[in-house]
NUTORNU-881536 format. One record per residue: residue in three letters; x, y, z of N, C-alpha, C in turn. Coordinates in pm, whole numbers, plus 50000, padded with zeros to 5 digits. Example, Ala and Ser with C-alpha at 12.3 -4.5 7.8 and 13.67 -1.06 7.14 Angstrom:
<sites>
ALA513194943150780512304955050780513204967050780SER512854977550708513674989450714512905000350787
</sites>
This chain:
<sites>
UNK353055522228937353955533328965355375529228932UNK356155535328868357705534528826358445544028907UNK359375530628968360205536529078361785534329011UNK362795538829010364195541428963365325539329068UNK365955530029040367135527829126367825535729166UNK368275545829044369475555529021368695569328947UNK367735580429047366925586428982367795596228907UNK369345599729026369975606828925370165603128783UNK370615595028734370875597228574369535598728521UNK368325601028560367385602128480367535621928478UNK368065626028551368245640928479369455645128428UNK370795636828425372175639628364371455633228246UNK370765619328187370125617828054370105623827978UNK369135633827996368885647327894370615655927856UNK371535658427943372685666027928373305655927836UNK373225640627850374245631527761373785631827641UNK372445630627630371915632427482371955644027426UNK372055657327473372605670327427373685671627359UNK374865663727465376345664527422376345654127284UNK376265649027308376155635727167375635645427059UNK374385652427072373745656926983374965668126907UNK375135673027013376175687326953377145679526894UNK377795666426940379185663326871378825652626731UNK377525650226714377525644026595377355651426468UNK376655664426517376345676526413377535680026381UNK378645681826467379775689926458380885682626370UNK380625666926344381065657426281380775658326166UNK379605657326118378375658926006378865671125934UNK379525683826002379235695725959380925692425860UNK381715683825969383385686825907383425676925768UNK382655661625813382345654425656382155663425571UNK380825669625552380625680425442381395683325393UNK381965694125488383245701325405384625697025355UNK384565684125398385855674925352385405671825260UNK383885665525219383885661925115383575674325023UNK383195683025032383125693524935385015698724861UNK385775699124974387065697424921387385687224821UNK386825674424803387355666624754386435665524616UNK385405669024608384575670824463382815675024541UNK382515686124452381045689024459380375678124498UNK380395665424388379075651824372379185650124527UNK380785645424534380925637724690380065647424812UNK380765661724786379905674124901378635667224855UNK377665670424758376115667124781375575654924818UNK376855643424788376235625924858376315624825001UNK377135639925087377375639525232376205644725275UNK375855654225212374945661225253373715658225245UNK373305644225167371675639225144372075625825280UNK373185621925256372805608525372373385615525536UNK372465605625622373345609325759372285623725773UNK371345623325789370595633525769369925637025928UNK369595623425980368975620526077370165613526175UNK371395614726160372225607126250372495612126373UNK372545624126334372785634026502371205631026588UNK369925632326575369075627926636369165608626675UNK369455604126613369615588826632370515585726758UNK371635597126714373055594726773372135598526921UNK371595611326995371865617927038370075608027172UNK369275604027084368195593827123368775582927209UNK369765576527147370185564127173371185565227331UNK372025576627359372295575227483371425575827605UNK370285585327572369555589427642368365579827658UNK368325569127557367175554927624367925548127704UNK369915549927675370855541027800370525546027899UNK370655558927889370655564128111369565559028113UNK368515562028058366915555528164367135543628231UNK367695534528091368075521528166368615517728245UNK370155526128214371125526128329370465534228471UNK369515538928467368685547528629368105534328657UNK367645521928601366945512528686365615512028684UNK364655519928585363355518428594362685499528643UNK361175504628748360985492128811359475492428785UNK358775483828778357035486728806356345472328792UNK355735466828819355035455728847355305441428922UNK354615430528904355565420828940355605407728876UNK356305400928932356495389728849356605375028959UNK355975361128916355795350728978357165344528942UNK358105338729039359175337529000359585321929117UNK359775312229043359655300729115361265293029141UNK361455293129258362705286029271362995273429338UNK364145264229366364125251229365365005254929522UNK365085248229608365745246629702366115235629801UNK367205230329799367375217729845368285222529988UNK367265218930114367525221830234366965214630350UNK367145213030460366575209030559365715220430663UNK364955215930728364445227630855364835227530930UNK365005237630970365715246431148365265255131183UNK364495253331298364505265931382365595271531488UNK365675280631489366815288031628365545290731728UNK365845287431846364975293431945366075302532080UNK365885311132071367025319932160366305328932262UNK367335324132354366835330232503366935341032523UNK365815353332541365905366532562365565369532700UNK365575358532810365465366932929366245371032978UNK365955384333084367055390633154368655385633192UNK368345370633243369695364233234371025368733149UNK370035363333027370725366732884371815375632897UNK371385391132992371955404132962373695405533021UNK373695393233100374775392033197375445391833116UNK377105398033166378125402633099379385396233124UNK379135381533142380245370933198381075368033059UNK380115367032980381125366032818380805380632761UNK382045383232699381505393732624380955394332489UNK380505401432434379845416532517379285411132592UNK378115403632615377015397532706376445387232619UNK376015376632724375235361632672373985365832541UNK373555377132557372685377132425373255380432311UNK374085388332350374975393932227375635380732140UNK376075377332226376735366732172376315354432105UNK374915353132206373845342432133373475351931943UNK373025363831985372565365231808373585365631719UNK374865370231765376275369631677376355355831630UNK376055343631707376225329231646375055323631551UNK373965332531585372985327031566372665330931420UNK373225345731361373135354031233374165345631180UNK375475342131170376725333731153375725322831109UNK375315312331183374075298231109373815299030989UNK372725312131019371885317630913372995315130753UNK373805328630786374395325730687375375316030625UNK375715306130710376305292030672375795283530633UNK374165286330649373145274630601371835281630564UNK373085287930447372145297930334371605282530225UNK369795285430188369525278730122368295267130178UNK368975264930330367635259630440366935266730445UNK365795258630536364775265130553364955266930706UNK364465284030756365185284830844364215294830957UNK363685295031088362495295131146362995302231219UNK362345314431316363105318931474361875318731560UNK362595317431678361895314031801362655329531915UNK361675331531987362235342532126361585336732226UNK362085334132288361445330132433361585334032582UNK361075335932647361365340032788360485333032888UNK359755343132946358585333633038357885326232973UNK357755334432820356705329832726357195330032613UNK356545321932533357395318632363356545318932265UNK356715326832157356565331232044357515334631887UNK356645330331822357345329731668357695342831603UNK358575342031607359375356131506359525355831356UNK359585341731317359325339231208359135326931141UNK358215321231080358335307931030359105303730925UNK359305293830908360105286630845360505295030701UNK361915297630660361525306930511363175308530481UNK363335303130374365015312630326365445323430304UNK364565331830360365365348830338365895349430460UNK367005349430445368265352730545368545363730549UNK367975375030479368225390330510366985393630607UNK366115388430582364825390530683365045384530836UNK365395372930844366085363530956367385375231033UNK367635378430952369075386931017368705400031087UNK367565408231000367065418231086366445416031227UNK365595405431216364755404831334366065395131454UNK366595386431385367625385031504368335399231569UNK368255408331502369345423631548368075426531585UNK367215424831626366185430231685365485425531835UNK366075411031841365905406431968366475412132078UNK365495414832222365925417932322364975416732432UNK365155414132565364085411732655362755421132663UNK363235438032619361805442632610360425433332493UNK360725426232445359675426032340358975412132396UNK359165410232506358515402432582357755404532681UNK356535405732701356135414232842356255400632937UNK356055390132951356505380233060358425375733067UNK358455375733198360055378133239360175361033293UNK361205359533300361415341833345361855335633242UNK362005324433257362735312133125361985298333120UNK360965300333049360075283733024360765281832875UNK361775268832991362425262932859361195251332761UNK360545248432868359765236432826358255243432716UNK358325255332719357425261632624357905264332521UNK358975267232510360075271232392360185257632310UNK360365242732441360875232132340359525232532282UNK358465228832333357385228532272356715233132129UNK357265249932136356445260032057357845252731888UNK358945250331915360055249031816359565233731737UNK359045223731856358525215331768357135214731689UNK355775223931736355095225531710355175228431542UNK356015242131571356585252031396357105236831299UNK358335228631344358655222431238358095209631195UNK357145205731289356005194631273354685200131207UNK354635212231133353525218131082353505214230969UNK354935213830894354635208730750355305196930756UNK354345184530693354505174130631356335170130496UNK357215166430539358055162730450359275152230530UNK360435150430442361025139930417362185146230495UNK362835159530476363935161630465363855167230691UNK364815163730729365545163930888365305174330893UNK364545172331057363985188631128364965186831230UNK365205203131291366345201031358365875218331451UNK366225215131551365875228531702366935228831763UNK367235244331736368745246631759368025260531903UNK368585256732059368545261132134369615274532210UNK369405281332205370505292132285370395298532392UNK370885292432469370435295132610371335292032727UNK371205299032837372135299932923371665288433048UNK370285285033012370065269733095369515271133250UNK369185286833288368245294633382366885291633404UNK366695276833366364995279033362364095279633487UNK363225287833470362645285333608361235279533603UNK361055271233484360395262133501360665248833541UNK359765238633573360625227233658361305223233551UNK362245212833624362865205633502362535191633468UNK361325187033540360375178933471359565180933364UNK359245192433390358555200133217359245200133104UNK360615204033123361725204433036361885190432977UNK362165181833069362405168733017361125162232911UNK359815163132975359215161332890359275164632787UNK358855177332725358745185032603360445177332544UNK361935175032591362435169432508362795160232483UNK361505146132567361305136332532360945136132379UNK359425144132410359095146532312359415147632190UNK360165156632174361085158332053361705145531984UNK362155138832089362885124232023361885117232010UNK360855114232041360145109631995359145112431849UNK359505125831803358815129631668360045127431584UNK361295129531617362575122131493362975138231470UNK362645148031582363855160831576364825159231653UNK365755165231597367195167331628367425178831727UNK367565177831830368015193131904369325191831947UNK369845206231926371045210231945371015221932063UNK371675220432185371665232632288372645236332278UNK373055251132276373895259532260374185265632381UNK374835268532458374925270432578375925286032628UNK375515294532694376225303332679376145308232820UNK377745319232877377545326532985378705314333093UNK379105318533198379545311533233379205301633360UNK380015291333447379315288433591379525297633653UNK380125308033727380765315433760379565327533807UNK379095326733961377555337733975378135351933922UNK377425355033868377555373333804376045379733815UNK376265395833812375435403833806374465406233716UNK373385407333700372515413533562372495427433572UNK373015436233440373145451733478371505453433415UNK371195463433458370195472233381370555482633336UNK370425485933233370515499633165369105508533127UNK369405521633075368305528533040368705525832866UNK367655535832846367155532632659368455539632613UNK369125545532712371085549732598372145544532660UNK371745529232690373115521532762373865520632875UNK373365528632937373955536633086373225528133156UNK374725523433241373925516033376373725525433505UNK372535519333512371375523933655371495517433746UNK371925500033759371565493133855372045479333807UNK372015472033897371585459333858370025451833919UNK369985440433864368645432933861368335428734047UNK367395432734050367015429934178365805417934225UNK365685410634303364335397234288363275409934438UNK362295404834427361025407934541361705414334682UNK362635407534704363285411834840364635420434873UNK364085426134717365715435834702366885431834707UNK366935420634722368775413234676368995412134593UNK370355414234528370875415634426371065400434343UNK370315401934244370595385434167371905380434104UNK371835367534135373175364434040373415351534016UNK373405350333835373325340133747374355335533717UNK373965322833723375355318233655374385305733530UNK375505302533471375135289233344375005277133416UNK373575270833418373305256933433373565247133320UNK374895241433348374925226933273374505216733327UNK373955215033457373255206833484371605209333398UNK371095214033412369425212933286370155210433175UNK371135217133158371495219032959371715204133015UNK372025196233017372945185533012371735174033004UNK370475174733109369825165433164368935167633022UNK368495179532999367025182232900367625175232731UNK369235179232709369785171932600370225156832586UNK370085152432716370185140032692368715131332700UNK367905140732778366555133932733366035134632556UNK366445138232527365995146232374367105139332304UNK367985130932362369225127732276369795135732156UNK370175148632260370455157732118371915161532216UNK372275173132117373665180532142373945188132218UNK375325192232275375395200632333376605209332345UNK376315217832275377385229032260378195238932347UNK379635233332393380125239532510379715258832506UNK379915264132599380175278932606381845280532592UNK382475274432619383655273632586384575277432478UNK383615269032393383725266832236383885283532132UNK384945288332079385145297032005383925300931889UNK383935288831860383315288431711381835277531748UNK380555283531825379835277231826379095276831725UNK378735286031620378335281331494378845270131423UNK380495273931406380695262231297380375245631313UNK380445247031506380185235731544378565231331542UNK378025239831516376435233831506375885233231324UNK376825242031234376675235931085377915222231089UNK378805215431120378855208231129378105191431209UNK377295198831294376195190731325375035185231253UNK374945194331163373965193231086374615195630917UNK375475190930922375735192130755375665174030703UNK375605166730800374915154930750373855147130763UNK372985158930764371565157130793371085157630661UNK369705154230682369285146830523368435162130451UNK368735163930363368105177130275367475168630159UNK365865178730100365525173930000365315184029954UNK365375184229824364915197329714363035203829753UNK362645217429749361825222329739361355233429689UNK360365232229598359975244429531359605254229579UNK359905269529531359385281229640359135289729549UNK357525291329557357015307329453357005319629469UNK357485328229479357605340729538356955350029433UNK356785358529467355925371229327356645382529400UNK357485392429290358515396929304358285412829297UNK358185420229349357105433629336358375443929263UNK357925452929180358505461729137360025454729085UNK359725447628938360615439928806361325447928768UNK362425447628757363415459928668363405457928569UNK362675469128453362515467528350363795473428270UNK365155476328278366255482028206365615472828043UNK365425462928034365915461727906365075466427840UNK363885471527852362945477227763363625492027698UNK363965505427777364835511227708366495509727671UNK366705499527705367785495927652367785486627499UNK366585485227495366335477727344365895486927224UNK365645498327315364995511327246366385517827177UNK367395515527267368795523127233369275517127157UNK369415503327154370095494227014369295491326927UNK367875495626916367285497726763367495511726737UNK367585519026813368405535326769369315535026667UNK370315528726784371845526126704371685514226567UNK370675508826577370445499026461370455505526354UNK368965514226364368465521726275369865531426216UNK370475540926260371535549626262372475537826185UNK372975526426236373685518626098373255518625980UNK372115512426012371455508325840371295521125767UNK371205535625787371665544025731373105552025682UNK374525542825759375665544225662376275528525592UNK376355529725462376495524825386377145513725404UNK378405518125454379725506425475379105496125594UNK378095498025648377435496425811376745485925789UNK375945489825675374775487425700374825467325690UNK375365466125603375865451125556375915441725673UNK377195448625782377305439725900376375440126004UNK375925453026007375085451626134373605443926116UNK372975445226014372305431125942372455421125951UNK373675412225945374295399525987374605397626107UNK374915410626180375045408326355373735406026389UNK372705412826323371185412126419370425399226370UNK370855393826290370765379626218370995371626353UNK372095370026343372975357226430372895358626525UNK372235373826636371995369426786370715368826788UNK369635369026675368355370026683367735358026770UNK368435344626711368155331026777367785332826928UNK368985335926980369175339827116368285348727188UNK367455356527148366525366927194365345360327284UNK365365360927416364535359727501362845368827569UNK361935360827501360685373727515360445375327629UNK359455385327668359005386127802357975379327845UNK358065372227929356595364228014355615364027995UNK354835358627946353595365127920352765364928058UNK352255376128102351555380028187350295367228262UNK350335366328396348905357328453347565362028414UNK346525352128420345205360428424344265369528516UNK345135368328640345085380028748345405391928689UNK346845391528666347295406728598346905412328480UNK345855403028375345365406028232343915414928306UNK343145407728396341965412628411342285425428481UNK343535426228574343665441028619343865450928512UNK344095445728448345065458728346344165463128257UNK343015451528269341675456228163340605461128260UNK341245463728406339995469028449338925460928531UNK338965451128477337965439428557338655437728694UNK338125442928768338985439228936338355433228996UNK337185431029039336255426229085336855406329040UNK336905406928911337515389928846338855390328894UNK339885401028885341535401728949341495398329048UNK340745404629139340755402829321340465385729336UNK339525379629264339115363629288340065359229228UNK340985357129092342065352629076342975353629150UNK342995363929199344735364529313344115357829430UNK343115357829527342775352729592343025335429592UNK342385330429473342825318529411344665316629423UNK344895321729394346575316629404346945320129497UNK346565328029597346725332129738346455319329828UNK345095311929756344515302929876345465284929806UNK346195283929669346945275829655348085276729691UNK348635290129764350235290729789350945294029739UNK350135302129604351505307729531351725321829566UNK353105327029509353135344429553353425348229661UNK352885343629828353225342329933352125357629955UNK353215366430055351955378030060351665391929987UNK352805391829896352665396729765351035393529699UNK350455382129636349505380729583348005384729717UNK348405380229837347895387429892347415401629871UNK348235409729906348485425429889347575421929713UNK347925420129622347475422029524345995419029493UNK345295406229628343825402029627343005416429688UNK343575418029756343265432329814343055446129798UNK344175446829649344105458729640343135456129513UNK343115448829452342155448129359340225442529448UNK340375438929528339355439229574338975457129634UNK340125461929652339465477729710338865484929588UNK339915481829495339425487429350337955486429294UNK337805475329356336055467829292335325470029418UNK335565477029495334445481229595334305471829684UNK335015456929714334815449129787335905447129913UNK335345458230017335855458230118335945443430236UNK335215437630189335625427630309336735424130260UNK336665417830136337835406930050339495418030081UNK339165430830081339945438730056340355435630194UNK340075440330286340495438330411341495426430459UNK340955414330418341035402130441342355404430419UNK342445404330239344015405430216345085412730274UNK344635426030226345565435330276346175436430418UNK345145433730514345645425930709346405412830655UNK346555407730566347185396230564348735396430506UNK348685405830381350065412130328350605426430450UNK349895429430565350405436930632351125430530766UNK351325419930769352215410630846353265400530809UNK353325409830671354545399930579356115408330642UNK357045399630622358175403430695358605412230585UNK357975417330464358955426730417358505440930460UNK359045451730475359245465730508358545471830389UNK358465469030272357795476430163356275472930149UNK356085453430143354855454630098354365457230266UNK354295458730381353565462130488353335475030480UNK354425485030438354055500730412353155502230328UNK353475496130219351685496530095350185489630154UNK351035478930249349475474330283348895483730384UNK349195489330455349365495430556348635508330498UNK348995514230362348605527630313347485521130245UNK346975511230159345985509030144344955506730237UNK345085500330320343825497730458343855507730487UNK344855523230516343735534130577343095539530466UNK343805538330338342605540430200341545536530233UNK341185526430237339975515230246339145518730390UNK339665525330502338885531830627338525542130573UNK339095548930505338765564630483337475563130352UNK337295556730296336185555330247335085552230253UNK335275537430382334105535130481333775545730555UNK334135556730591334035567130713332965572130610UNK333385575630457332225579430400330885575630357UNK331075561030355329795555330321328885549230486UNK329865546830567329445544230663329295555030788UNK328575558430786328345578630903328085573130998UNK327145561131043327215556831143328685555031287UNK329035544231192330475543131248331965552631191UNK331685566231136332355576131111333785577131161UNK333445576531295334655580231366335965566731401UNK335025555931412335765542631399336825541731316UNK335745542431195336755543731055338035554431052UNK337795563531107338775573331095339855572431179UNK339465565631282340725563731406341395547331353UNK340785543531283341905528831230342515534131144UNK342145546631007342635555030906343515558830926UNK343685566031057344915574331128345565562331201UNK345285553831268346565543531346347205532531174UNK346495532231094346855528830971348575538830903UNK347815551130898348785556930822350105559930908UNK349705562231040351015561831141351405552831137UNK351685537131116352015525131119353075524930986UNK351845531530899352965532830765353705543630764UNK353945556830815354615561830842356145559930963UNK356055550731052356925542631114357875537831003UNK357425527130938358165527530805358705534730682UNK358145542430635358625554330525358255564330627UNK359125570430734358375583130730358415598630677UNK359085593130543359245607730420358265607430319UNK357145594530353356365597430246355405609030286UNK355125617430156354195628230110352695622230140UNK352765607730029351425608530025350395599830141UNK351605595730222350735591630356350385606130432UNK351725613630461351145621230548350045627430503UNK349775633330336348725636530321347485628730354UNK347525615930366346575612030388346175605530534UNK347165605730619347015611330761346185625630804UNK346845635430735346125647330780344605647130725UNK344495646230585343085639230574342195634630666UNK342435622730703341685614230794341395623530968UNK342805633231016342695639631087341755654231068UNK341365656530897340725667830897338895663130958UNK338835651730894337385643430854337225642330994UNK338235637631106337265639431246336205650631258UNK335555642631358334015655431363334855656431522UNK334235677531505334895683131639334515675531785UNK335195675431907334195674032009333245676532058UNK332425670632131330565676032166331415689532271UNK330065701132236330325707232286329945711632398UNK331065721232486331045716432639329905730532689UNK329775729632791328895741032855329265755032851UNK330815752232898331705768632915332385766832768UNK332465763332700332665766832544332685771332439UNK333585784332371333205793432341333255789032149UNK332815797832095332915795131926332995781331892UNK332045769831941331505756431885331205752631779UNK330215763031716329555759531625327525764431696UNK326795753231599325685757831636325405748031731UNK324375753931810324145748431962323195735631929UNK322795729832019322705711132017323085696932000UNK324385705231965325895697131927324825680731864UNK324325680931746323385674031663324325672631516UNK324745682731507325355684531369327165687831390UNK327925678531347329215683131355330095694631297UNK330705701631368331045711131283332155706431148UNK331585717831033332415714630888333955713630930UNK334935706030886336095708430856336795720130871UNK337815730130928338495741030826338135740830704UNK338075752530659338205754730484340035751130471UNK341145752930540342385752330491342645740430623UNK342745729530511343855719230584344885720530670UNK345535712130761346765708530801348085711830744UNK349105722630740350165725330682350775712730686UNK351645713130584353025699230630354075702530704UNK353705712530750354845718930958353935707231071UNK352635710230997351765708231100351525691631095UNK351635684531019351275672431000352845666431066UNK353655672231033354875668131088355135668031225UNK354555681631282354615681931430353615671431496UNK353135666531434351725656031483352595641331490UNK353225638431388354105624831374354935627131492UNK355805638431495356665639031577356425635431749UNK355005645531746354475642631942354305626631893UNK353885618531816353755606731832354745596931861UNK355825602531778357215595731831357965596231981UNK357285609832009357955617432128357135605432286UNK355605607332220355095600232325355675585032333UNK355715579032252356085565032246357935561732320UNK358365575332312360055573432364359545577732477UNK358825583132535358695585832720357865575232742UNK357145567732716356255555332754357435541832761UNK358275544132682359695533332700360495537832822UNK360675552232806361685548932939360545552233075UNK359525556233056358825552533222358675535733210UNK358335527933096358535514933109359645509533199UNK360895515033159362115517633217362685515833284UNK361745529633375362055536233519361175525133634UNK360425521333581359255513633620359075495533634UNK360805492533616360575478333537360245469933680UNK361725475633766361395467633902360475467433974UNK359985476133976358595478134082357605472733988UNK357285469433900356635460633813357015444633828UNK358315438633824358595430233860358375422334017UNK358265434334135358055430134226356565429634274UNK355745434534227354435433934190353845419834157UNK354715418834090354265400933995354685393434111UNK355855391434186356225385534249356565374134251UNK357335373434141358225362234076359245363033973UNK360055354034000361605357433952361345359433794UNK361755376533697361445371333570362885379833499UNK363785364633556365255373033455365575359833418
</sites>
């Protein structure tokens, strides 16, 4: 599929090549008659050459706009060198966090330093950690710093369902990630945290024994002040409701432990970064800017290649052609296309994954990409691509495999395609498989809503949402039930003859959105009395 950067100029195109057209004729028309002023022969030598120049002329702008619109379509394996060290950030999202002793508040301020890193130590390899009661990976180790930056603007205590601060799971889970891969170049666990833990602080110490003992570097970042303060709560539009309350309805109040920060960093013989400190980034890339980096290769497969120069090569053999038909022209522009010929760079020649797709063999595409999938190249791009060529060849497991696998890649595009292919791939099992009919159809539909979360202006999901919503078979029918169908509820009733309008498919996305924003704020409304339930401190 060819997608366009700049779709406008692909319809001003046609108007530029019009105008050209009219003003080269109108040129053509005044030569003539100049030269007919000046002798008959000359009028008839104007009038045999330059015959075809107004079409040449009028071609050649109009292969520029295409180009200049950005045409895109396939992809390309594209390998780069990177000389960096590893870091993970692990940052504290419990309730604590929310306190408003620094401003804006200790979390705020933790991801403001923490995006600042990122981009100061563009080129590392660079990991995130969220932690609270409980700790989990946001992202592994990887140099896209535009991806790193979203999900840091994305951290916040809801996305944790356990409340509390296990620092000693966090140190744990940060060394686990950078002790996974084998290399040379300084691992380094950069902590942000206000030092609240309410795990012991014998646990703590361990886990950053630990650490010094594998040859990582930790750095604690420390934020919020000594000074006891309030935790506000707000609702889902910022408005405070309250503040944080523990089991016995007293009002909590945090302050910054430099005693743990102090004890857990010196067990770990690592750093420790005042709250004080203006500029706690610069002070933690200066911590680490003489740490040891080694070069590493990184394959990426690059989806949707901008192809500009293909009609843009179309436009300067236009304009080529259009020289070599005036006389005085023709000489130099011959010698110009001479002397940059050297210089002319071909295009790639294509993998044998992408030869067997393009000929059709998918069934052989899907096992090639798989193959470079299972050596590491491509990342989850070739994924997505084992997959979709396995759906192509009828091989739904393989298809599956992949496509769940390119649908947890941190990019926003290929998860929307993977995402629209797997309910492809349900909606076809629903047909071959009648047994499990309805299975298929309810992963079809939580499929295409997933990808609709992400694009939700695409056409051809919702069409194929409502689809999957037509193919449900009605409910069994009830006793007091009027116009069912035929009685023994044995046979499901047919479909409508007329589909789902797109009012109607829309109003369907919409209650879905609608339900999911009242399930957040009864989450909400609901947090404390949930918290006191558990009956243990989780801010």
């Amino acid at each position: 599929m060819i997608v366009f950067d700049i779709p406008f100029a692909l319809y001003a195109a046609p108007i530029v090549g019009a105008i050209i057209a009219i003003l080269a004729i109108w040129a053509r028309q005044v030569r003539v008659r100049r030269a007919d002023k000046w002798s008959s022969r000359l009028g008839e030598d104007a009038r045999r050459t330059g015959r075809w120049g107004a079409i040449l002329l009028a071609l050649a702008p109009l292969a520029a706009m295409v180009a200049f619109a950005g045409p895109r379509w396939g992809t390309r394996v594209v390998e780069t060198e990177t000389k960096g060290l590893s870091l993970v950030l692990a940052v504290d999202v419990s309730r604590s966090m929310l306190a408003e002793d620094i401003e804006p508040s200790r979390l705020e301020l933790a991801k403001r330093e923490a995006g600042r890193i990122i981009h100061d130590l563009r080129g590392d390899r660079i990991g995130l950690i969220a932690f609270a009661g409980q700790s989990f990976i946001m992202s592994p180790l990887t140099v896209d710093g535009s991806a790193l930056d979203l999900m840091i603007e994305a951290l916040d205590p809801d996305i944790t369902s356990a409340g509390g601060t296990d620092l000693a799971r966090a140190l744990n889970q940060g060394r686990d990630l950078l002790i996974a891969k084998e290399e040379v170049a300084d691992r380094v666990l950069v902590v942000f945290t206000d030092g609240e833990a309410h795990d012991s602080l014998s646990e703590a110490i361990k886990a950053a024994q630990r650490l010094k003992r594998d040859g990582i570097h930790v750095v604690f970042v420390a934020e919020g002040s000594t000074r006891p303060t309030q935790i506000p709560v707000r609702d889902s539009d910022g408005t405070l409701i309250g503040y944080q309350r523990d089991p016995a309805d007293q009002i909590v109040l945090t302050r910054r432990r430099d005693d743990i920060l102090s004890a857990v960093a010196d067990a770990s013989e690592g750093m420790l970064v005042s709250a004080e400190l203006d500029d706690q980034a610069g002070a933690v890339r200066d911590l680490v800017s003489a740490l040891k980096r080694v070069p590493e290769a990184t394959t990426t497969a690059a989806q949707d290649v901008l192809r500009a120069w293909i009609p843009l090569l179309v436009a300067v053999m236009l304009l080529l052609a259009h020289s070599l038909t005036r006389r005085t022209s023709a000489l130099a522009v011959l010698v110009l296309s001479i002397g940059v010929a050297p210089t002319a760079v071909g295009q790639a020649p294509r993998n044998a994954a992408e030869e067997a797709w393009l000929q059709g063999r998918f069934a052989e595409s899907a096992r090639l990409y798989l193959d470079q999938a299972r050596n590491g190249l491509g990342g989850d791009s070739v994924w997505f691509n084992a997959g979709t060529a396995a759906l192509a060849s009828g091989d739904s497991i393989m298809a599956r495999i992949g496509l769940e696998r390119a649908a947890r890649s941190i990019e926003p595009g290929l998860r929307f395609r993977a995402k629209y292919n797997l309910g492809l791939l349900e909606l076809r099992l629903s047909d071959l498989d009648s047994t499990n009919k309805v299975e298929h159809l309810e992963r079809a539909k939580q499929h295409y809503v997933e990808a609709l979360l992400l694009r939700p202006k695409d056409e051809s999901a919702k069409w194929n949402l409502e689809l999957a919503l037509q193919k449900m078979p009605p409910p069994p029918e009830n006793s007091g039930a009027q116009n069912q169908g035929p009685g023994g509820g044995e046979d499901p009733q047919p479909p409508p003859s007329q589909g789902l309008s797109a009012a109607q498919a829309e109003q369907i996305l919409n209650s879905i959105a609608e339900e999911e924003r009242q399930t957040r704020l009864k989450l909400n409304r609901n947090r404390s009395q949930m918290r006191q339930t558990r009956g243990k401190r989780d801010w």
